[in-house]
ROMARBA-343071 format. One record per residue (C-alpha): residue in three letters; x, y, z. Coordinates in Angstrom, 1 decimal, decimal comma, m for minus. Example, Ala and Ser with C-alpha at 12.3 -4.5 7.8 and 13.67 -1.06 7.14 Angstrom:
# ROMARBA-343071
PT rest     xx     yy     zz
PT  Ala   12,3   m4,5    7,8
PT  Ser   13,7   m1,1    7,1
END
This chain:
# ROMARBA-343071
PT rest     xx     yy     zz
PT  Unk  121,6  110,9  123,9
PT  Unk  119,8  107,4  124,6
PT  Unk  120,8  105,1  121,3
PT  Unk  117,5  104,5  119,4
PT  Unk  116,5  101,3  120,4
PT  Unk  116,2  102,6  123,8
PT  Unk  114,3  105,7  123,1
PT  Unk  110,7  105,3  123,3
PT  Unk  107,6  108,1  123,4
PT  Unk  107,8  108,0  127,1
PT  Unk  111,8  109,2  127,0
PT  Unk  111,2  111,5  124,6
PT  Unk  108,5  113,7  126,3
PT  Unk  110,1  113,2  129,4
PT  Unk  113,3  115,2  127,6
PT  Unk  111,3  117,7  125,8
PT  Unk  109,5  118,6  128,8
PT  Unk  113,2  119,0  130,9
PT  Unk  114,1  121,3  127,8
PT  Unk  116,7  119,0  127,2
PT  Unk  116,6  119,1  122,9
PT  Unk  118,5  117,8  120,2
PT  Unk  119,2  119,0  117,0
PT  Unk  116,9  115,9  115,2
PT  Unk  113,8  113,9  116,0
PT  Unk  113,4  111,4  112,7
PT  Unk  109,9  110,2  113,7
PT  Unk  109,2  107,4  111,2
PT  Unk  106,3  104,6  111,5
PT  Unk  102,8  103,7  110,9
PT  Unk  101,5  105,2  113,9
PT  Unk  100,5  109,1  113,2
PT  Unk   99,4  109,5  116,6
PT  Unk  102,9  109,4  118,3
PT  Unk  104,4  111,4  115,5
PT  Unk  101,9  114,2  115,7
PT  Unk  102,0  114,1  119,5
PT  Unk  106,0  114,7  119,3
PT  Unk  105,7  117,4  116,4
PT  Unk  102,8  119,2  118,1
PT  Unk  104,7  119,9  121,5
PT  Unk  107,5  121,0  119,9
PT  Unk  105,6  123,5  118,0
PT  Unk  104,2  124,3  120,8
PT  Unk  106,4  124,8  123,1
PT  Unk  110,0  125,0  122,6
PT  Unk  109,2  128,7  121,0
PT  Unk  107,8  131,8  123,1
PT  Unk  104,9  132,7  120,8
PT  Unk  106,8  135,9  119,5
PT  Unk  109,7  133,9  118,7
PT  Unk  107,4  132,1  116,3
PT  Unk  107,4  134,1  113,5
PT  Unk  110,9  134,2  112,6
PT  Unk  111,7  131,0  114,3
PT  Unk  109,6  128,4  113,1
PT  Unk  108,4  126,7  109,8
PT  Unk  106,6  123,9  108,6
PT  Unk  107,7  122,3  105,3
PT  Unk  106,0  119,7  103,6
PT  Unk  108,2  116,9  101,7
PT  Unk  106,5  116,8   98,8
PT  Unk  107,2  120,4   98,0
PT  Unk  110,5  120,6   99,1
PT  Unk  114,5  119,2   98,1
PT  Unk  116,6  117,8  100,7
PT  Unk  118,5  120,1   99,8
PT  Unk  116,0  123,0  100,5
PT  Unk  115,7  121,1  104,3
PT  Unk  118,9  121,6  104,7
PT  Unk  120,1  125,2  103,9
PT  Unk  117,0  126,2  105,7
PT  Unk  117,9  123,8  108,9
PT  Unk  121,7  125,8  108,6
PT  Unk  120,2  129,4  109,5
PT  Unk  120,2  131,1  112,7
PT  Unk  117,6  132,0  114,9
PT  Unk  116,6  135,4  115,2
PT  Unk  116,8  136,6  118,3
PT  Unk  115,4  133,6  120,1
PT  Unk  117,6  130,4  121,4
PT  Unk  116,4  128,3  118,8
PT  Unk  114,9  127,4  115,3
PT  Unk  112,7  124,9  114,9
PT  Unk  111,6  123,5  111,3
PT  Unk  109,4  120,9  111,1
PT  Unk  109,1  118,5  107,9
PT  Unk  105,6  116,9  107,3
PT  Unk  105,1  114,4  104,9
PT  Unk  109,0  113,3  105,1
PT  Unk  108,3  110,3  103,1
PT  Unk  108,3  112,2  100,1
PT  Unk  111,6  113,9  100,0
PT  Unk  114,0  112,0   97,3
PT  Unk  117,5  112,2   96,9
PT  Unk  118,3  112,3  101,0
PT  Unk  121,9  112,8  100,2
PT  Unk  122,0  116,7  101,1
PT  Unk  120,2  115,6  104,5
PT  Unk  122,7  112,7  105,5
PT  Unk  125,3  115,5  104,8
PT  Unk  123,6  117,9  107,0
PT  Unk  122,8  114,7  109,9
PT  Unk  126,4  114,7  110,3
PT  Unk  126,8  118,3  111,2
PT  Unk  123,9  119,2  112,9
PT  Unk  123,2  122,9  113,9
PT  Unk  122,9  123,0  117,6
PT  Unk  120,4  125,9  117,6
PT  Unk  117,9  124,0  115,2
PT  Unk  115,6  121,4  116,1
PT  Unk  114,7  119,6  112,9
PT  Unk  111,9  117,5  113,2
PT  Unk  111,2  115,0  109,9
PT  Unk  107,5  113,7  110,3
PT  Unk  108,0  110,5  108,2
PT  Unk  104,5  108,5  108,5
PT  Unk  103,1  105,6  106,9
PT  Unk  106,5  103,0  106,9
PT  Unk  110,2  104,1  107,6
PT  Unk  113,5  104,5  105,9
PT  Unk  114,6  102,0  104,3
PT  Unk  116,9   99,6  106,2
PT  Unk  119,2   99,6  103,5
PT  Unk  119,7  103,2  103,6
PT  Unk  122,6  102,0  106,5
PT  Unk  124,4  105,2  106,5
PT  Unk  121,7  107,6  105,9
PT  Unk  120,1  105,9  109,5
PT  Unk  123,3  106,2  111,4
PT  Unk  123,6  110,1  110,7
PT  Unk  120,6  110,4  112,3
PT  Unk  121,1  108,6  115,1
PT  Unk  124,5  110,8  115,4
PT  Unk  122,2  114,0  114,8
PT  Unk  119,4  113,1  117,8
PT  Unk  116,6  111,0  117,9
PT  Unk  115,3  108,4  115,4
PT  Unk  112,2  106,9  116,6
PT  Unk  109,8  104,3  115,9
PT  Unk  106,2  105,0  116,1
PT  Unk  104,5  101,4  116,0
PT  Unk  101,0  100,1  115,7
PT  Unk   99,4   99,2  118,9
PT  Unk   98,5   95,8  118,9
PT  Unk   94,8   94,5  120,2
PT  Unk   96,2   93,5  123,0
PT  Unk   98,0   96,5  124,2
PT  Unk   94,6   98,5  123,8
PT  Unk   93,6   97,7  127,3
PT  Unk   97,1   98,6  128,9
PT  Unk   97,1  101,9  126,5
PT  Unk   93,6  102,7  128,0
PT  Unk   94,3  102,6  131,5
PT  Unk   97,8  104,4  131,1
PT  Unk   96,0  107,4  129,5
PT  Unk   93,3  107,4  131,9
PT  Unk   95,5  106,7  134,9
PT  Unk   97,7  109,8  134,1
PT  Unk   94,8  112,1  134,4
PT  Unk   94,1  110,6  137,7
PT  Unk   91,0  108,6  136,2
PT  Unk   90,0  105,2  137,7
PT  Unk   88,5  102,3  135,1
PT  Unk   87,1   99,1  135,4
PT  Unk   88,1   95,9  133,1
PT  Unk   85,0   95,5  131,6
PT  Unk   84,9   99,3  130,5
PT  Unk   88,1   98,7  129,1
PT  Unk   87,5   95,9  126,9
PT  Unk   84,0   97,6  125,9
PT  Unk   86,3  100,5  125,2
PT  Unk   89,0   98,4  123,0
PT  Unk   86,8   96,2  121,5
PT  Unk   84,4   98,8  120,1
PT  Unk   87,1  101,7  119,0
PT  Unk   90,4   99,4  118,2
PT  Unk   93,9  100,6  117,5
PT  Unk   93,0  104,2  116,3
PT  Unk   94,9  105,7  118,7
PT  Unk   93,5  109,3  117,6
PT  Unk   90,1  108,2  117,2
PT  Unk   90,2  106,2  120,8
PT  Unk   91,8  109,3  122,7
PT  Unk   88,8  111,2  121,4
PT  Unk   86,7  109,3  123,2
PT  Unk   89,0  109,3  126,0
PT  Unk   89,1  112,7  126,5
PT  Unk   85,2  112,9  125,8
PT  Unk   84,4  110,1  128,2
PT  Unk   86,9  112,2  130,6
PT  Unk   84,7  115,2  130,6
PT  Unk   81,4  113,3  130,9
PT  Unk   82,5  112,4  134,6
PT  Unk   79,9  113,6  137,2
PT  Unk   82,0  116,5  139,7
PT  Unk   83,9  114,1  142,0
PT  Unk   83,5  111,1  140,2
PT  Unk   87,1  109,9  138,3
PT  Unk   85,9  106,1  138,0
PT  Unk   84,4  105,1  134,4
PT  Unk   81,8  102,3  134,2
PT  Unk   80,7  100,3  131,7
PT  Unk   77,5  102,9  132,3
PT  Unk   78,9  106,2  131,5
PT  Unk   80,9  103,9  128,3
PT  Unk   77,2  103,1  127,2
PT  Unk   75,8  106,4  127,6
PT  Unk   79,3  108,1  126,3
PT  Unk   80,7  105,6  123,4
PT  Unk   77,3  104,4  122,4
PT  Unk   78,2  100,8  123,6
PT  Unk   75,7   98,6  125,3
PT  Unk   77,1   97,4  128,5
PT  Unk   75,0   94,2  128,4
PT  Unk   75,5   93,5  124,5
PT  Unk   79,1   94,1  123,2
PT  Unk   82,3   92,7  122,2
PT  Unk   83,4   92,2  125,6
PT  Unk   80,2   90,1  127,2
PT  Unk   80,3   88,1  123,6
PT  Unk   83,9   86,9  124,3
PT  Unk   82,8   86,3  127,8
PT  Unk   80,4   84,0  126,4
PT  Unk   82,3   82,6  124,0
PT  Unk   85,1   82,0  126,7
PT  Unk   83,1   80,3  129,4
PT  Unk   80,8   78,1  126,8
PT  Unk   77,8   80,2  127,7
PT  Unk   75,3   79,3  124,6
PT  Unk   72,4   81,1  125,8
PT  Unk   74,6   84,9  126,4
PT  Unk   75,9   84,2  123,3
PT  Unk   72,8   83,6  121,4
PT  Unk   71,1   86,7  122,9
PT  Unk   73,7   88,9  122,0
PT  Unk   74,2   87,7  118,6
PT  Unk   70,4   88,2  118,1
PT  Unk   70,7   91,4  119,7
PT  Unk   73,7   92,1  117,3
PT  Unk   71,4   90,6  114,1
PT  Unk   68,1   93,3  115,4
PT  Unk   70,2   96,3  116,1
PT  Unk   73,3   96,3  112,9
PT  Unk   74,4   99,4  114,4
PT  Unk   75,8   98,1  117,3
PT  Unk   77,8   95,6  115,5
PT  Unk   77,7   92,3  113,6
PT  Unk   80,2   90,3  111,6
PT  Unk   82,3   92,3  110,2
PT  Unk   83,3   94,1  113,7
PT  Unk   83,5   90,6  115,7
PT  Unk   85,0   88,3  113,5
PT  Unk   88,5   89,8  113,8
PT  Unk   88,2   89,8  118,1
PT  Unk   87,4   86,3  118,0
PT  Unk   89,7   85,2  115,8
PT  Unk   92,4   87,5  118,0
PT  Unk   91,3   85,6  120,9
PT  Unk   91,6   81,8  119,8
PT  Unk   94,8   82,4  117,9
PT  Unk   96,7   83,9  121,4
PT  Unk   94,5   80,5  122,9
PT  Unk   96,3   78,4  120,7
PT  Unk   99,5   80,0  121,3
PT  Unk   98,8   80,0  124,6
PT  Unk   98,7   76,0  124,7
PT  Unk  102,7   76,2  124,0
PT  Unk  103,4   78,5  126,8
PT  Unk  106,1   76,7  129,5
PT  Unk  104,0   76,3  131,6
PT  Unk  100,4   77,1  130,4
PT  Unk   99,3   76,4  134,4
PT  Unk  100,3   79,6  135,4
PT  Unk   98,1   82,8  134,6
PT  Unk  101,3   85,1  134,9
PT  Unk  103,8   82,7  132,5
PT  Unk  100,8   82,6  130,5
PT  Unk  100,3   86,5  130,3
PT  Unk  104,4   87,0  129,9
PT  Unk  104,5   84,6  127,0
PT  Unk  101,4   86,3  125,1
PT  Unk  103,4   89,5  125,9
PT  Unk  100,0   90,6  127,9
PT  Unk  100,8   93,4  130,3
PT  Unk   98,1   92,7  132,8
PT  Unk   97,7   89,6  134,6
PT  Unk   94,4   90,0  134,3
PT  Unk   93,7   89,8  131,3
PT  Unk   95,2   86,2  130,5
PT  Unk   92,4   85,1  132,8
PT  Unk   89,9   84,2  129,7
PT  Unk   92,8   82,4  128,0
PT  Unk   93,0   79,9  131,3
PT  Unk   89,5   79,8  131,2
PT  Unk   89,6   78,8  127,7
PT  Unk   92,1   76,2  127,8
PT  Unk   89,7   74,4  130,1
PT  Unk   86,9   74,9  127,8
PT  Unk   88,5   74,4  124,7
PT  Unk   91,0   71,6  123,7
PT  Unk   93,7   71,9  120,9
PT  Unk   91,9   70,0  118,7
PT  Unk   88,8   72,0  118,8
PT  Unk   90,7   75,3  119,0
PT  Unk   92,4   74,5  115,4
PT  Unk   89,1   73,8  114,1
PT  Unk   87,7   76,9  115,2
PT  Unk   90,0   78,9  113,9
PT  Unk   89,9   77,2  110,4
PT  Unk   86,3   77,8  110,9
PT  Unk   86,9   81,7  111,6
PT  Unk   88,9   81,6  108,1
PT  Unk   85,6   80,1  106,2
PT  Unk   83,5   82,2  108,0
PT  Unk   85,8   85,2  106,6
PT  Unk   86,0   84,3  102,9
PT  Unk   82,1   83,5  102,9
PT  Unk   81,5   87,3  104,7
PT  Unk   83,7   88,5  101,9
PT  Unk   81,8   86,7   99,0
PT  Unk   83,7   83,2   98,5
PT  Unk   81,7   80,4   98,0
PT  Unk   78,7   82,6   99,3
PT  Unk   76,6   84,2   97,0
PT  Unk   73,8   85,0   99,1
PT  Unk   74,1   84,1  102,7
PT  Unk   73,9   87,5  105,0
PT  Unk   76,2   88,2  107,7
PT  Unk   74,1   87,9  110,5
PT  Unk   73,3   83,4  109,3
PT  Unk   77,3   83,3  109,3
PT  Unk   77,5   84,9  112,8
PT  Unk   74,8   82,3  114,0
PT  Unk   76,7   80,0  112,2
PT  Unk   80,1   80,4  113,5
PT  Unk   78,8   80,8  117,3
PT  Unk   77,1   77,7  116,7
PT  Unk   80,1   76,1  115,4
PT  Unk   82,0   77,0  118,6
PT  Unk   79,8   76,3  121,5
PT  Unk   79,1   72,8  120,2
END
């Protein structure tokens, strides 16, 4: 078995489809979409379905004892290769002695699989976390950052031999974030929409599918906002300010605060010349993308780059009611904008 801070989703369902199990999966983290997507295709498929009955339960921790886990995790199948007992809600089981017992002497014919979401087990538990690494796999489901959205998007699509521009991306990122669930909804719905023979999305069919404007968005404001373009940038924020439910404020302010913090951290990379030693010190996975933070370090200096980003922080306490009573969001958008093409 890979040591944990090797194993990642990838390894995982690359095992589980090779039918090569182990008696644990401890799948801890803030990320429910990895988690569920682990648990799912065990339920799914390590079982025949008429195996099932006998063979596989579901357990949730707030109802159960460790103890309970673990005499139930000790029985043997009937006849079928394996049990499989899945924990949800692992969180909530107290008093994990029984369970670091049990770790250490697995049952190879049970796949135990704790679903512990929202945070992991404490780091000082240090024995309780090496019996699970003895037992199988203990595994890390992580928030996506912003900035891995993009990378995320094109891996899912490419996998299901689906082709898609940058600008979809972005469009896509911008306007559905880091809910992983939520974003391979659209995904999948975007998938579908694709004309018989056609496996390239365009910021069309994201307009017509995701209900994002492919002339005013998230994306083409950043554009703006990157190459010092005052007149895009006004007409989308007045497009923004006319139509609330395409965005505003409260959606924006966070992606251009993302994007002149990584510009100002950018300024610090060894050599900020370079696109690629640009994109490997911001941790960007494609090239590409560190484009707009070259461009932006031409349009922007340091100076003006901590100022905007102080501004961004006033901008954010007045949105939020500090030192504001009255002012609506769409007067601090035309504010801030203003604020950082001049």
């Amino acid at each position: 078995m890979a040591e944990a801070k090797n194993v990642t989703f990838d390894s995982i369902m690359a095992d589980l489809k090779a039918r090569k199990f182990v008696p644990l999966y401890y799948l801890m983290g803030d990320e429910p979409f990895y988690i569920d997507r682990i648990a799912d295709y065990i339920a799914e498929h390590v079982l025949q379905p008429e195996e099932r009955d006998f063979n596989q339960s579901v357990l949730f921790g707030s109802d159960v004892t460790a103890s309970q886990i673990a005499d139930a995790a000790r029985r043997y199948p009937m006849m079928a290769e394996y049990q499989v007992l899945i924990v949800k809600e692992a969180q909530n089981v107290k008093q994990t002695e029984a369970l670091e017992k049990y770790f250490k002497s697995p049952m190879p014919t049970t796949i135990l699989v704790m679903c512990h979401k929202n945070g992991k087990v404490d780091g000082k538990k240090r024995e309780y976390l090496k019996a699970i690494q003895s037992a199988g796999v203990l595994f890390e489901s992580k928030k996506l950052r912003d900035r891995d959205l993009p990378a995320f998007i094109e891996g899912y699509l490419k996998r299901r031999e689906v082709s898609i521009d940058h600008k979809s991306t972005q469009m896509i990122a911008d306007n559905i974030g880091s809910d992983l669930s939520r974003l391979v909804g659209e995904l999948d719905k975007v998938i579908l929409a694709l004309p018989e023979g056609n496996k390239k999305v365009t910021p069309q069919i994201v307009e017509d599918q995701i209900g994002v404007s492919k002339e005013f968005n998230g994306y083409e404001l950043r554009d703006a906002i990157v190459n010092r373009n005052v007149f895009k940038a006004n007409q989308i924020i007045k497009y923004f300010d006319e139509n609330p439910k395409s965005g505003g404020l409260y959606m924006f302010l966070p992606l251009i605060f993302n994007y002149f913090q990584n510009l100002m951290i950018a300024y610090y990379a060894p050599n900020n010349k370079s696109q690629e030693s640009v994109a490997e010190f911001l941790e960007i996975k494609q090239a590409w993308a560190a484009k707009e933070y070259m461009t932006g370090m031409r349009n922007y200096s340091g100076m003006k780059v901590m100022q905007i980003i102080s501004k961004l922080r006033e901008i954010d306490a007045k949105s939020k009611g500090l030192d504001n009573p009255n002012t609506p969001s769409g007067e601090l958008m035309k504010e801030l904008i203003f604020y950082i093409l001049h």
